[in-house]
C-alpha positions in Angstrom: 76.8 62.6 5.8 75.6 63.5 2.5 71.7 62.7 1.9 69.5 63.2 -0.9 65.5 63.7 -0.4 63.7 62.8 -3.4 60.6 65.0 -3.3 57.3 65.6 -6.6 55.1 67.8 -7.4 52.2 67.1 -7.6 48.8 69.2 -7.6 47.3 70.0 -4.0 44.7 67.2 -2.9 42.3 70.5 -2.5 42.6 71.4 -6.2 40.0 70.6 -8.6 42.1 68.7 -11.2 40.6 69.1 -14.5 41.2 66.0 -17.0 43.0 67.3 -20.6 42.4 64.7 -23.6 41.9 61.5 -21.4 45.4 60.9 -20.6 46.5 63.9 -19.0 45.3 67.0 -16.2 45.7 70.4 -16.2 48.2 72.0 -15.2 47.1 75.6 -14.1 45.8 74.0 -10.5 48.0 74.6 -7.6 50.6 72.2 -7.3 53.1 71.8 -3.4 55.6 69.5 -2.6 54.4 65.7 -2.1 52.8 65.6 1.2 54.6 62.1 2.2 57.9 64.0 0.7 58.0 66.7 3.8 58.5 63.9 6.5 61.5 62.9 4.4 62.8 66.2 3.9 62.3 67.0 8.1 64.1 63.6 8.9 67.0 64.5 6.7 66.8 68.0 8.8 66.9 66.4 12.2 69.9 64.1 11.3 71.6 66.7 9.8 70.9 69.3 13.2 72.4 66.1 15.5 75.1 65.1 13.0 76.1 67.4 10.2 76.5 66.4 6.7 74.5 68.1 3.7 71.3 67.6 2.1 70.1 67.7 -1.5 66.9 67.9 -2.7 66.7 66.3 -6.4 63.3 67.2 -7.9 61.6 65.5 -11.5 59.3 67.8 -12.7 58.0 70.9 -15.2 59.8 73.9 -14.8 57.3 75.2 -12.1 58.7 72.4 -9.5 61.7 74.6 -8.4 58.7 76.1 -6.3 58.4 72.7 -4.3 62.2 72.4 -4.5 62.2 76.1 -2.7 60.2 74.8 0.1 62.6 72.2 1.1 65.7 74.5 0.8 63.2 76.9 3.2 62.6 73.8 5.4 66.4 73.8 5.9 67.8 71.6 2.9 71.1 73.1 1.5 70.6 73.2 -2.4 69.0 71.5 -4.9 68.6 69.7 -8.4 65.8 70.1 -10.9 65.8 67.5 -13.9 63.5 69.2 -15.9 60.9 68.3 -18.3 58.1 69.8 -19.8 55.8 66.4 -19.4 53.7 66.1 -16.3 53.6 62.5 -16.3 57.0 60.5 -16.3 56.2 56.8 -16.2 58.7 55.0 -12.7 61.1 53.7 -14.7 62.1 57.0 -16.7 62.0 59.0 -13.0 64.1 56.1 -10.9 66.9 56.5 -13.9 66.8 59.9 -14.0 67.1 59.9 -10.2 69.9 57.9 -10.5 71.9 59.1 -12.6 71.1 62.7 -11.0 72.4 61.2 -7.8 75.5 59.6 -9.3 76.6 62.3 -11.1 76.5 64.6 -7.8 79.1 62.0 -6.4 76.0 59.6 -4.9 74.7 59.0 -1.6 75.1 58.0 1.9 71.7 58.0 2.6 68.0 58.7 0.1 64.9 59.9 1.4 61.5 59.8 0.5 58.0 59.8 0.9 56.2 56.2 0.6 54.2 57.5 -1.7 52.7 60.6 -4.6 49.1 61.5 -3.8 48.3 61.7 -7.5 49.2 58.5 -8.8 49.8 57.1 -6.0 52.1 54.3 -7.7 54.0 53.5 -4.5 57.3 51.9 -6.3 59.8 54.7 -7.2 61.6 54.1 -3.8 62.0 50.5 -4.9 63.0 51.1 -8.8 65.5 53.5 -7.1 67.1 50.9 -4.7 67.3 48.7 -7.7 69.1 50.3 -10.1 71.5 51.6 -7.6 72.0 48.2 -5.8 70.6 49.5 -2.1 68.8 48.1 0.4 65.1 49.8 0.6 62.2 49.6 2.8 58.9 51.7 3.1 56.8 53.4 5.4 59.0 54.1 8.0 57.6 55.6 11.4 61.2 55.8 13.2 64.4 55.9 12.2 67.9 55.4 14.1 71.4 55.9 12.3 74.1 53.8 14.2 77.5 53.7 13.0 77.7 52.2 9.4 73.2 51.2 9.4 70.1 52.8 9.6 67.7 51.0 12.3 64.3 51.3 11.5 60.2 50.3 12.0 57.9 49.9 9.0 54.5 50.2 9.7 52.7 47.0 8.8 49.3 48.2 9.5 46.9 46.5 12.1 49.1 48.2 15.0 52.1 46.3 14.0 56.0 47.2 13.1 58.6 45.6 11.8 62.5 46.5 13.1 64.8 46.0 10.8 68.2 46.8 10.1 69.9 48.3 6.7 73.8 48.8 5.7 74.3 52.6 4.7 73.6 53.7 1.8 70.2 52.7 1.9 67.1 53.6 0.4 64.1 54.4 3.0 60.8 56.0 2.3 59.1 58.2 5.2 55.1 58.0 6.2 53.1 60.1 8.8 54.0 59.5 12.3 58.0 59.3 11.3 57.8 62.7 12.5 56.0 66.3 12.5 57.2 68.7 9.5 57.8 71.9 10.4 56.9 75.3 8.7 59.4 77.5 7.0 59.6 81.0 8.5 59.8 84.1 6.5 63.6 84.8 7.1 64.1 81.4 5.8 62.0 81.3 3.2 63.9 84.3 1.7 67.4 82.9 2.4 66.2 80.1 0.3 66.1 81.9 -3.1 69.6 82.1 -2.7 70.8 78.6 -1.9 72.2 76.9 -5.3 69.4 75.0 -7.5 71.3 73.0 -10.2 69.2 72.4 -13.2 69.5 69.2 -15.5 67.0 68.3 -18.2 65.6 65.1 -18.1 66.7 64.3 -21.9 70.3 64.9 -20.5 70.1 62.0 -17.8 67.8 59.8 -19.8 68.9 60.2 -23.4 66.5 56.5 -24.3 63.3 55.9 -23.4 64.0 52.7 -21.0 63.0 49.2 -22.4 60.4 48.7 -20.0 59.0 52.2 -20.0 54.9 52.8 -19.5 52.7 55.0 -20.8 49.3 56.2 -19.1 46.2 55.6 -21.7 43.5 56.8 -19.7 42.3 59.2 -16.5 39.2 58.5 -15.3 37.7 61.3 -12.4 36.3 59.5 -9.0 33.4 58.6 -9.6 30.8 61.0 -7.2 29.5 59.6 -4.4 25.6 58.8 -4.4 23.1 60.7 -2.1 21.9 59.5 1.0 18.1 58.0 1.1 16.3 58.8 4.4 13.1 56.3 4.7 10.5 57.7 7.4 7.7 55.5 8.8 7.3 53.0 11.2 10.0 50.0 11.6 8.2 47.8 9.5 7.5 50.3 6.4 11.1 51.0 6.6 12.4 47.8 6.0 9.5 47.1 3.4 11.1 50.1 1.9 15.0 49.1 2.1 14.1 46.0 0.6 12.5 46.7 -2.1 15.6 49.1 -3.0 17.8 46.2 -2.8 15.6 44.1 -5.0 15.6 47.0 -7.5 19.2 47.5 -7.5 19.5 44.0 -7.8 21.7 43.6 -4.5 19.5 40.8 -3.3 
């Protein structure tokens, strides 16, 4: 079986991302593979470790993402491909055709993986684009996963303590969440064979030579907005809601 794990870069959730002319962030922070990514990359090892095949990790991303790239091949993926581009943000459609045709020209898939979601943008559609333009069936945030024959069986978290079981012809498109499984941590021997397992690089313009039709374009970043300090009112029960409501009628909440 021959599965591809789609996997981003992106900055680390600890980083203090610093916005660069309103549309953009800088780069310099510390960026790691996409957190959802790693259950993906771990399922494709355990199907691999109970029945063979080979795994590909196809990356999007500046140069620097052959680091994230290394971590999977580390984790126990067998090579990779890095479509480069020197643009940290690639709007879905661009990425799900580049991903593609990445895919295709490797001789395709019997099965994609990836995460249900990057924690930077948090757009939560690739997987879907994906499935689209390469005719598969694709669901999301899978907590189990069961290959039988010619399907995939699965459970998609619907929230509210609830799953839904459903059943997908191979080659399908499925996107891991947390509780699929528990990612494991590269050891040193292995992160060391992994600077020697094959990386393929592609640029992006190669892949994509036309900006798609329905292609989108960020216009603005906007930072959370911080959180407001806590008000402590002392005094007896009475004074203290005298005082609460008068906040409320000055914030014009009431």
């Amino acid at each position: 079986m021959k599965i591809f794990v789609c996997v981003k870069h992106v900055p680390d959730t600890a980083a203090n991302v610093k916005l660069v002319n309103g549309n953009s962030f800088d780069d310099s922070v510390k960026f790691v593979a996409n957190p959802y990514d790693e259950y993906a990359i771990e399922e494709a090892i355990q199907i691999k470790e109970k029945t063979g095949g080979e795994i590909v990790i196809v990356t999007l991303g500046i140069p620097q993402a052959v680091a994230s790239i290394r971590m999977a091949l580390a984790m126990g993926a067998d090579r990779g491909i890095h479509i480069k581009t020197d643009e940290l943000i690639v709007d879905t459609v661009t990425t799900a055709e580049a991903l593609k045709k990445a895919i295709e020209k490797d001789g395709g898939a019997d099965l994609i993986l990836t995460g249900k979601q990057s924690v930077d943008f948090e757009g939560m559609h690739t997987q879907y684009y994906l499935a689209q333009t390469l005719g598969l069936p694709v669901v999301t945030d899978v907590v189990a996963l069961e290959l039988e024959k010619d399907q995939a069986v699965v459970e998609s978290d619907l929230g509210s303590s609830e799953v839904a079981i459903m059943e997908l012809s191979l080659p399908c498109v499925i996107s891991a969440t947390k509780g699929l499984n528990e990612p494991r941590y590269p050891r040193l021997p292995d992160i060391m064979k992994a600077k020697r397992k094959p990386v393929e690089e592609i640029s992006l313009q190669e892949l994509v030579p036309q900006s798609p039709v329905h292609k989108t374009s960020m216009v603005s970043l906007e930072p959370v907005p911080e959180k407001g300090q806590a008000t402590l009112f002392e005094g007896s029960a009475t004074e203290v809601v005298d005082k609460l409501v008068e906040v409320f009628r000055t914030k014009a909440l009431i």
